[in-house]
C-alpha positions as YAML, in Angstrom:
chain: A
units: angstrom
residues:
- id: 1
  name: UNK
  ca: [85.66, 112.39, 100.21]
- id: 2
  name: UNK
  ca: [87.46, 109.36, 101.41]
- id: 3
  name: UNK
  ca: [91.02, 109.54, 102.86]
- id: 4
  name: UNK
  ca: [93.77, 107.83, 100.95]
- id: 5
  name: UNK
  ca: [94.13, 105.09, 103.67]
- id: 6
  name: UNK
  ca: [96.89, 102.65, 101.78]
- id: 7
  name: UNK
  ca: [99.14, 105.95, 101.71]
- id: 8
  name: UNK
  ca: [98.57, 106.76, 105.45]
- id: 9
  name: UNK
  ca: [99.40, 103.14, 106.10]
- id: 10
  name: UNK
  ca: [102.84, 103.72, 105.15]
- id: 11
  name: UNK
  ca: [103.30, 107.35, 105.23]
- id: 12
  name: UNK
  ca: [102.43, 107.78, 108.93]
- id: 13
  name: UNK
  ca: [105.22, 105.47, 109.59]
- id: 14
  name: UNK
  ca: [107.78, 107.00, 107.13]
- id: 15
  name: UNK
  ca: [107.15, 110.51, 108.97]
- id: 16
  name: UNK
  ca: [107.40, 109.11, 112.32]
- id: 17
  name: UNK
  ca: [110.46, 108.15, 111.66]
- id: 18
  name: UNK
  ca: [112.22, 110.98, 110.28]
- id: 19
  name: UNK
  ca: [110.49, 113.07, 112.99]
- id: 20
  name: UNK
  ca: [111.85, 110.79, 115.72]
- id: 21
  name: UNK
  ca: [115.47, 110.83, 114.20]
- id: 22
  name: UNK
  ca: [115.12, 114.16, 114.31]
- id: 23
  name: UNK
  ca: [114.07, 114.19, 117.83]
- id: 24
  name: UNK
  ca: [115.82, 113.84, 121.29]
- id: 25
  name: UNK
  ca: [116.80, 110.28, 122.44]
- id: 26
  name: UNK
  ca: [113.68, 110.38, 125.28]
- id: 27
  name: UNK
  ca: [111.37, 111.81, 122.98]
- id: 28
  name: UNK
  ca: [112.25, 109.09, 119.91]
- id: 29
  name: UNK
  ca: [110.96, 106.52, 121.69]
- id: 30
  name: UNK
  ca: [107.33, 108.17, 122.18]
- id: 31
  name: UNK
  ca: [106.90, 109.40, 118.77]
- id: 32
  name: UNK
  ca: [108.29, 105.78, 117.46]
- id: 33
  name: UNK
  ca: [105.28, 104.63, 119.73]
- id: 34
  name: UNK
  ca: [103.08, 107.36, 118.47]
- id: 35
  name: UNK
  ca: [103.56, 106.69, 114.85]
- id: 36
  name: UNK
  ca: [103.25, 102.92, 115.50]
- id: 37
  name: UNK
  ca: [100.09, 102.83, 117.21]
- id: 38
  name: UNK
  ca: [98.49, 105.41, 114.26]
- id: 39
  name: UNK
  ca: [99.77, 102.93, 111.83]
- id: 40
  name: UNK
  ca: [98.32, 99.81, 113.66]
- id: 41
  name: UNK
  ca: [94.90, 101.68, 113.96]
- id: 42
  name: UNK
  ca: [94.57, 102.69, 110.19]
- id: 43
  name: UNK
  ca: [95.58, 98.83, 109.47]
- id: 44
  name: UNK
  ca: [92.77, 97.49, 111.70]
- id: 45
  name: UNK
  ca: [90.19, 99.74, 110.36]
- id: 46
  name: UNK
  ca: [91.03, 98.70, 106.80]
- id: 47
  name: UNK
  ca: [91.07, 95.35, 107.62]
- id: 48
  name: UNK
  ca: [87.66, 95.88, 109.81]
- id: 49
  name: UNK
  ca: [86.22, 97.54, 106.61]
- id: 50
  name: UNK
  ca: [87.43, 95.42, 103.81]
- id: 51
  name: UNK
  ca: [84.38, 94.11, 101.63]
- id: 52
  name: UNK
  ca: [84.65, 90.05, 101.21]
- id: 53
  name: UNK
  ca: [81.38, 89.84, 99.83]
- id: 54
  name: UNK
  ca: [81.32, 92.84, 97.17]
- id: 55
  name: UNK
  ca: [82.07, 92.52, 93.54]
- id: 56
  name: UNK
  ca: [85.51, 92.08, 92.06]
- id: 57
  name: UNK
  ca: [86.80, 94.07, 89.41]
- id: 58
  name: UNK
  ca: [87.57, 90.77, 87.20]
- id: 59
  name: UNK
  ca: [84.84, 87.74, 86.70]
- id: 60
  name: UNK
  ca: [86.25, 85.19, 88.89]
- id: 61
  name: UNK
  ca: [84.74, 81.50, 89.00]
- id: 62
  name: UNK
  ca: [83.45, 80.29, 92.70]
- id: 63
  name: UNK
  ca: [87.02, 78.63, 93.01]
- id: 64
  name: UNK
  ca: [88.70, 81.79, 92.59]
- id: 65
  name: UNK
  ca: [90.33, 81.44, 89.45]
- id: 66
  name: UNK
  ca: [89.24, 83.17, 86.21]
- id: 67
  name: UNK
  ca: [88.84, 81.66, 82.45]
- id: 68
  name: UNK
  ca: [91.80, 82.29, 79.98]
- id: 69
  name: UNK
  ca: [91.00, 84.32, 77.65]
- id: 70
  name: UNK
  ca: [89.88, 82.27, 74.29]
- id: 71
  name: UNK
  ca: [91.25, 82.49, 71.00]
- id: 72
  name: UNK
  ca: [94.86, 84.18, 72.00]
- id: 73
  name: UNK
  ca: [96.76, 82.26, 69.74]
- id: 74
  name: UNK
  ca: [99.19, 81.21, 72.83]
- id: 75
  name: UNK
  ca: [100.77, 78.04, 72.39]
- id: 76
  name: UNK
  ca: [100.37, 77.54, 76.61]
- id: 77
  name: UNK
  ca: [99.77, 74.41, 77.90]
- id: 78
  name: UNK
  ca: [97.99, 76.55, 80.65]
- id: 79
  name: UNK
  ca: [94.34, 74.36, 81.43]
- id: 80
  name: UNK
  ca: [91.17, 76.35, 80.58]
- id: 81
  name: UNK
  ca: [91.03, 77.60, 84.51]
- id: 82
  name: UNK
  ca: [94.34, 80.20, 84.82]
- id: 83
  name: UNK
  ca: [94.82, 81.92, 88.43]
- id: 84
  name: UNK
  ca: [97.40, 83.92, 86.44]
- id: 85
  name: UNK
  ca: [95.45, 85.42, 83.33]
...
């Protein structure tokens, strides 16, 4: 089972810092460190393990933009080739 990793990214810093306002001046300053360097680790090793090449979960055109869906009945001026829809 996988470890919720985008949770850790910001809960490890969220309980750093209540434990280090909690926490004696001298002592703050490590645990601030602590909770910091955690954080900084779990960010590279997402970004380390982040797929570029895998499959997206919506069919995207080489350019990166996806078709509009046809026969909406919208009124857009929006070209065939939408980044937003």
């Amino acid at each position: 089972m996988s470890a919720p990793w985008l949770t850790l990214l910001w809960a490890v810093p969220a309980v750093g810092a209540v434990a280090a306002a909690a926490a004696a001046p001298r002592a703050a300053r490590w645990i601030g460190l602590l909770a910091s360097a955690v954080a900084l680790a779990i960010g590279i090793g997402l970004a380390w393990a982040f797929d570029t090449a895998g499959d997206s979960s919506s069919p995207r055109t080489p350019s990166g933009y996806r078709r509009s869906a046809p026969g909406t009945g919208s009124r857009s001026t929006a070209p065939a080739w939408c980044w937003c829809c």
